[in-house]
Structure formats: structure tokens, C-alpha cells
C-alpha positions as CSV (number, residue, x, y, z in Angstrom):
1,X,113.5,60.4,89.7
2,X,116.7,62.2,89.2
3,X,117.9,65.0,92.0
4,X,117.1,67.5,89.8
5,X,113.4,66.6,90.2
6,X,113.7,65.7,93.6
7,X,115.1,69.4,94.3
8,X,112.1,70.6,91.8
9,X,109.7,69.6,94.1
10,X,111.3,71.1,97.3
11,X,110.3,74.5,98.4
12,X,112.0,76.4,101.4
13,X,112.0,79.8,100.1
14,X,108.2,80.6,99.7
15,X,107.0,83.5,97.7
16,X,106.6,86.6,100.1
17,X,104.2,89.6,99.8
18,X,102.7,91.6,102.3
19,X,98.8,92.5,103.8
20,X,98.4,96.1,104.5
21,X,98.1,96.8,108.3
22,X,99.4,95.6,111.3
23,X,100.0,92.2,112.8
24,X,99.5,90.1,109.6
25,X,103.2,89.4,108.6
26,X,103.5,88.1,105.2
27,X,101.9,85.6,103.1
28,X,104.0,82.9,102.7
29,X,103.5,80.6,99.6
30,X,104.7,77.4,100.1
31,X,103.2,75.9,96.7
32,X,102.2,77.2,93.2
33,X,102.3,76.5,89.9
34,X,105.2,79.2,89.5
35,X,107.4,77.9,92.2
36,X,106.6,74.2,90.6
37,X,105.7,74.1,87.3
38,X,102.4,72.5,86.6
39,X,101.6,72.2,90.3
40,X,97.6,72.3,90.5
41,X,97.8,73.2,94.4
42,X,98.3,76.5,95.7
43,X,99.1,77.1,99.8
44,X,100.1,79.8,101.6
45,X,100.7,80.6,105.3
46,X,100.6,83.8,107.5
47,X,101.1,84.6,111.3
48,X,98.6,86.7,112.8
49,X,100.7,88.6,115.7
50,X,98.7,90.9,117.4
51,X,95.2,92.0,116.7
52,X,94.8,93.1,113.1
53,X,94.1,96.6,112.0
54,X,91.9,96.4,110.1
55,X,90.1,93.9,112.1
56,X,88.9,92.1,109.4
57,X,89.4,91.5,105.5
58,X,87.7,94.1,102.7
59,X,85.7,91.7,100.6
60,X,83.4,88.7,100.1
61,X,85.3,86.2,97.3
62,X,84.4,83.3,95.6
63,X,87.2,81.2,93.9
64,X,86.6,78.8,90.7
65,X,88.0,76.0,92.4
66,X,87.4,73.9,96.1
67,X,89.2,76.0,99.1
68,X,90.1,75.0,102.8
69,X,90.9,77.9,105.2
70,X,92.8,76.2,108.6
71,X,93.2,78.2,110.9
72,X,95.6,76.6,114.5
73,X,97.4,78.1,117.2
74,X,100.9,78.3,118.9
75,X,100.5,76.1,121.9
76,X,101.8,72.5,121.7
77,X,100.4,71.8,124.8
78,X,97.4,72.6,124.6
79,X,97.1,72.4,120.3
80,X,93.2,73.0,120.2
81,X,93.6,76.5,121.4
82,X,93.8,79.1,118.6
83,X,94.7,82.4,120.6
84,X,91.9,84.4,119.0
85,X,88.1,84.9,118.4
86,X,87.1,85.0,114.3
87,X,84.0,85.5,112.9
88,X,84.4,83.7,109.2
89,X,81.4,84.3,106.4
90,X,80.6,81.4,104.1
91,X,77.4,81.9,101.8
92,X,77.1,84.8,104.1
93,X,76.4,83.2,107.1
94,X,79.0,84.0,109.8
95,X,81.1,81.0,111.8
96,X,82.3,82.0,114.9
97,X,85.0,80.0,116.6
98,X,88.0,80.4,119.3
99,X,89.4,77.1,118.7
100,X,91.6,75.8,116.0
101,X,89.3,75.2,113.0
102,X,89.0,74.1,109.3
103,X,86.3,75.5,106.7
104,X,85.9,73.9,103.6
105,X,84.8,76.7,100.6
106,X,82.9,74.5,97.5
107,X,83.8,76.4,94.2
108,X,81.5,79.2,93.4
109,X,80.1,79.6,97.1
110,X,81.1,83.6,98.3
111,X,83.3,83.5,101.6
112,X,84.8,85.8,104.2
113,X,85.2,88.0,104.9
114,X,86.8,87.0,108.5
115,X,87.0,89.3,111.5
116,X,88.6,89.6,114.1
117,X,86.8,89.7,117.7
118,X,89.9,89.1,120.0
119,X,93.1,88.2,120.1
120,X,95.1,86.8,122.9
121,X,98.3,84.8,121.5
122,X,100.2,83.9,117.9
123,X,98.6,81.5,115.5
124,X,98.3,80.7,111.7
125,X,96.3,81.1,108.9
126,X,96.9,79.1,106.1
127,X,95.1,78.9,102.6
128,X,94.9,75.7,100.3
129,X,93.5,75.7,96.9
130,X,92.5,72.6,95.4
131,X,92.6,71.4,91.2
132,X,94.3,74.9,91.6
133,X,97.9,76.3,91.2
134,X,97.1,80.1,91.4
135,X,95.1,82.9,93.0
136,X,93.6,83.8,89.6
137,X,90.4,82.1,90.1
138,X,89.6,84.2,93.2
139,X,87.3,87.3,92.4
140,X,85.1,89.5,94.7
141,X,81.8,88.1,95.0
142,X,80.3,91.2,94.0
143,X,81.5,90.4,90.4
144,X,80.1,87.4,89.9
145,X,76.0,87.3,88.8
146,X,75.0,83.8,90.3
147,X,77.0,82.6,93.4
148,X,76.4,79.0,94.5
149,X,75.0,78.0,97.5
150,X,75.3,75.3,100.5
151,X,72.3,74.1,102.9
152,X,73.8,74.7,105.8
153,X,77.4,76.5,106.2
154,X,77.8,74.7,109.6
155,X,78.3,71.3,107.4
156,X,81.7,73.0,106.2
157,X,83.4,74.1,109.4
158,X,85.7,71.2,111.0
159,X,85.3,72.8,114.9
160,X,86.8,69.9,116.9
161,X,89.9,67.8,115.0
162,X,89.7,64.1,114.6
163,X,92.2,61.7,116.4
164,X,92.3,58.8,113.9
165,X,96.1,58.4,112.9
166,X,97.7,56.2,115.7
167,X,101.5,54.6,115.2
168,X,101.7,51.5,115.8
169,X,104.5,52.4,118.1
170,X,104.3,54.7,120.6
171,X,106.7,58.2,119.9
172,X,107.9,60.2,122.4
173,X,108.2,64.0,122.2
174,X,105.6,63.6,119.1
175,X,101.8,64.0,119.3
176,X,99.9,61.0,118.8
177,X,97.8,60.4,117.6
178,X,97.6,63.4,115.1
179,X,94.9,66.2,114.8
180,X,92.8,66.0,111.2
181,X,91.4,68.9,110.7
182,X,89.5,68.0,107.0
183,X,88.5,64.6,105.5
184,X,85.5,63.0,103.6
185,X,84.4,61.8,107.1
186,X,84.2,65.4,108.3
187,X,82.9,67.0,105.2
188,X,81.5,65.0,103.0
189,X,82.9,65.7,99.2
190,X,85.9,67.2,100.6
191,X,88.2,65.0,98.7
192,X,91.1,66.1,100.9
193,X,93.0,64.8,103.8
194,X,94.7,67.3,106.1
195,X,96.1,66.2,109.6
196,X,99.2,67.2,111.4
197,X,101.0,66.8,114.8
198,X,103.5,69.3,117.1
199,X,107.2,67.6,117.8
200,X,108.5,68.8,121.3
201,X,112.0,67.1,121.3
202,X,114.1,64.4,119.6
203,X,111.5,61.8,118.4
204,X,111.9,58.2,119.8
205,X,112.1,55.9,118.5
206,X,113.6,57.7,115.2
207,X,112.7,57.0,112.6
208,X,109.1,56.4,113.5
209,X,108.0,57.4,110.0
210,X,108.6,54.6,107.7
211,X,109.0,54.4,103.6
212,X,105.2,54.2,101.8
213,X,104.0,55.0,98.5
214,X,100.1,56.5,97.9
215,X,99.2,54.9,95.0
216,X,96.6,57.3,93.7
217,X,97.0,60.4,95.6
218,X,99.2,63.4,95.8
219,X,100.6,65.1,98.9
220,X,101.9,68.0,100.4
221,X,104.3,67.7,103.0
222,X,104.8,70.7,105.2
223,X,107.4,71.0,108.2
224,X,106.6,74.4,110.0
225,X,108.3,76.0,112.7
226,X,106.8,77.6,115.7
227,X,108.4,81.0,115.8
228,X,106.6,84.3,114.5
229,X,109.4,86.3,114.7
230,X,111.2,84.2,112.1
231,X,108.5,81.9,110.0
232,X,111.0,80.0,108.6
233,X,112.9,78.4,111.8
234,X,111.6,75.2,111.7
235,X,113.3,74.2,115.1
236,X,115.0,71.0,113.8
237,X,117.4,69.4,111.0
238,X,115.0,66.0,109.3
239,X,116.3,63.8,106.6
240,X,113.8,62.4,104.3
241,X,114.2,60.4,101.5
242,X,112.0,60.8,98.5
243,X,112.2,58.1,96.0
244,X,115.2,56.7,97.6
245,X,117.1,60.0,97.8
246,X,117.7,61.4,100.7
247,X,116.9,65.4,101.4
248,X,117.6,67.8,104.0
249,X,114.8,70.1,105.8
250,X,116.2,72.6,107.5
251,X,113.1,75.3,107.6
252,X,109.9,75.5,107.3
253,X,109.1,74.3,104.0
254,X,106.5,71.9,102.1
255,X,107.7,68.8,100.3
256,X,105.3,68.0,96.6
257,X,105.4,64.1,96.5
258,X,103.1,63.1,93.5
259,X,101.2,60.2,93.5
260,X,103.3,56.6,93.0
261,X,106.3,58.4,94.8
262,X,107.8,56.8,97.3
263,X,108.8,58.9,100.1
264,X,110.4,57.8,103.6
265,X,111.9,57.0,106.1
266,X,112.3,60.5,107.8
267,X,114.6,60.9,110.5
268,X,115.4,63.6,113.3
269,X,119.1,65.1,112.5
270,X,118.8,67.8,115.2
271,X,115.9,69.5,117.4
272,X,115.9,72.9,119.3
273,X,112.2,73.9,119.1
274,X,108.7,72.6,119.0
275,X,107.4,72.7,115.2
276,X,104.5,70.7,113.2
277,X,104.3,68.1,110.6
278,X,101.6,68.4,108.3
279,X,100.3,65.8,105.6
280,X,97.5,67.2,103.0
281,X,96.5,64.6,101.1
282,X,94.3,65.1,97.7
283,X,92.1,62.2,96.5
């Protein structure tokens, strides 16, 4: 892989465009099929600020392709809490939840539209379309003449994370082990791995994170900062290397590392504020 590729696959100036009302901020799209050619993921991130007006989205859709809706709060310390009450719809049964949460939307199955009960503090909503590399699959649900169905919506919704990813070595200043919030384990026929963990200081030992390959998957690699004034202060300076090179994140970003790629060690250049690490693996 020449640095030309390696740059390819490198995004830290998302796509913008903006929700109508107030306290949405912008969608943020971290990876596409226009800001990487060929790319069949799509992922996009947005802060939710203050309680939204309107309270909740217009529409039921359905998308042509497998969707995860993560939803996560702003509080390293206490990382389960979201900040807010939503009411989400899948097959048009409503999922409440006040916690950070995961829903996993089969193809063809109608979804949201989420609603707002309360809000109390900052937190993220972020979007991930899978075998997917663009919003053009998604319709209103009222256009489509035969939705598709699941027994039981609750099967979908990841309420309470797993804590399965443990280091062999104990890192300071770093969550561990890490919060996955969607698996086969946790819904069945997901096909996806997501899990991530905050950073609250100057890992140690650094690097912790050492050079591996996933033979038959890809990933996205996502280093998000913590500030919803400025999305893209990712609150530290991290060298990775990817396929032997090395490459500088300095903001909130998301790293495309195809399958067969080697990518490590990453190490801490810098740190001024907590921020997350993210790993979303597709089988």
C-alpha cells in the first residue's frame, strides 16, 4: 500500500449538512462511498445539544440494506448514561431507553421515527449502514407496499453493553475493558462488531495497542472527541501505522482498514481531553 492509498482511506473532514431545528448540530459523515470510492459503509455522527425542536423525526423509513442506530452519552465516568430519554420505533413498536443503547434495523423492516422525551446532557447519535455506501436505499416507509417484519423488536435493541475485550495488560487512563454495544452474541445475524472505550489521560503503558491483521474482515476505525461545541477536537495527537506507515490523527476522524491490512501499533503523541476509540468490525 502506497501513501497515496493510505491517505485515500483517511477521513478527517466529514461531509457536513444540517437538520432543521434546534439542538441537532450537523450530520457528520465520516464514511461513504463519495468520500472513498467504492466504500460499501456509510456512517455519520451528530450531537444532540439541547432538546430538539421538533422533538422527534417526520417519518417512518425503511433502508434496502442492514442499519445500526448507537446512540451514547458524554460522561466518561459514568459511560452508560446517555443524558436523554428516546422513544425509537422499529416495525412500529416503540423502544424506550435512557441509557446508551444500540438497535439493529434488518433491511426492509420500517424504523423511527425517534422522539425525544427528555433531555438532560450532550450525547451522540450516530448512523451505520452496512453492504451500503450511501443514503440512497433509505425511503419513507409509506412508499414501500410490503415492509418486512421481526418477531419481537426487543431482540434488536442492545440496552446494557458487553464487557468482553480485556488487554492483556492493564492501561491506565483507558477504559478496560471496552463497551460493545452490537455483536452476533447480542443480536443474532448482526454480522457486525461495534465496541469502543473513553481515554482520560496519556495511556500507560503506550502503545498498548499492538500491530494485527483481520484476515477476513473490514473495519472502521473512529477516534471521536468529546466536545459539542467543536465535533472535531479529538482531544489528543495518535500515531498509527497502517500497513507499516505511520499516520497522524489529529481530530475526530474514522480510519477504513480493509480486510488483510495490517494496522498498528498506535501510540499517544499528545492528550488534553477525554475522547473515544471506536472499532466496527464487519464480518
Amino acid at each position: 500500500m502506497n501513501e497515496q492509498d493510505l491517505s485515500r482511506l483517511y477521513i478527517d473532514n466529514p461531509i457536513r449538512s444540517n437538520l432543521e431545528g434546534k439542538n441537532q448540530g450537523q450530520l457528520l459523515t465520516y464514511a461513504s462511498d463519495s468520500l472513498i470510492p467504492g466504500l460499501k459503509y456509510y456512517a455519520q455522527v451528530r450531537w444532540v445539544t439541547g432538546m430538539p425542536e421538533p422533538v422527534h423525526e417526520s417519518r417512518a423509513l425503511v433502508s434496502d440494506s442492514d442499519k445500526i442506530v448507537l446512540f451514547w452519552g458524554n460522561d466518561y465516568k459514568e459511560p452508560v448514561e446517555l443524558g436523554a430519554d428516546i422513544e425509537f420505533q422499529l416495525d412500529g413498536t416503540p423502544l424506550q431507553f435512557n441509557r446508551s443503547t444500540s438497535i439493529f434495523i434488518p433491511a426492509g423492516v420500517s424504523h423511527g421515527p425517534a422522539t425525544w422525551k427528555s433531555y438532560e446532557t450532550p450525547h451522540r447519535e450516530m448512523t451505520i449502514l452496512i453492504n451500503r455506501g450511501n443514503l440512497e436505499g433509505i425511503i419513507s416507509a409509506d412508499e414501500v407496499s410490503e415492509l418486512k417484519h421481526v418477531s419481537d423488536p426487543e431482540d434488536y435493541i442492545v440496552r446494557k453493553p458487553a464487557y468482553e475485550v480485556v488487554a492483556p495488560t492493564p492501561t491506565k487512563n483507558r477504559m478496560h475493558p471496552s463497551m460493545t454495544f452490537m455483536s452476533n452474541n447480542l443480536v443474532p445475524n448482526s454480522n457486525t462488531y461495534l465496541e469502543f472505550s473513553w481515554i482520560w489521560g496519556m495511556p500507560d503503558p503506550d502503545p498498548h495497542i499492538m500491530e494485527h491483521v483481520h484476515d477476513d474482515s473490514n473495519e472502521l476505525v473512529f477516534h471521536i472527541g468529546s466536545n459539542p461545541d467543536d465535533p472535531q477536537d479529538l482531544g489528543a495527537e495518535i500515531e498509527i501505522f497502517m500497513g507499516g506507515k505511520p499516520l497522524m490523527i489529529r481530530k475526530t476522524s474514522a480510519l477504513y482498514v480493509p480486510e488483510k491490512i495490517s494496522h498498528g501499533p498506535l501510540k499517544w503523541k499528545s492528550y488534553t481531553n477525554p475522547h473515544i476509540e471506536m472499532a466496527i468490525i464487519f464480518d
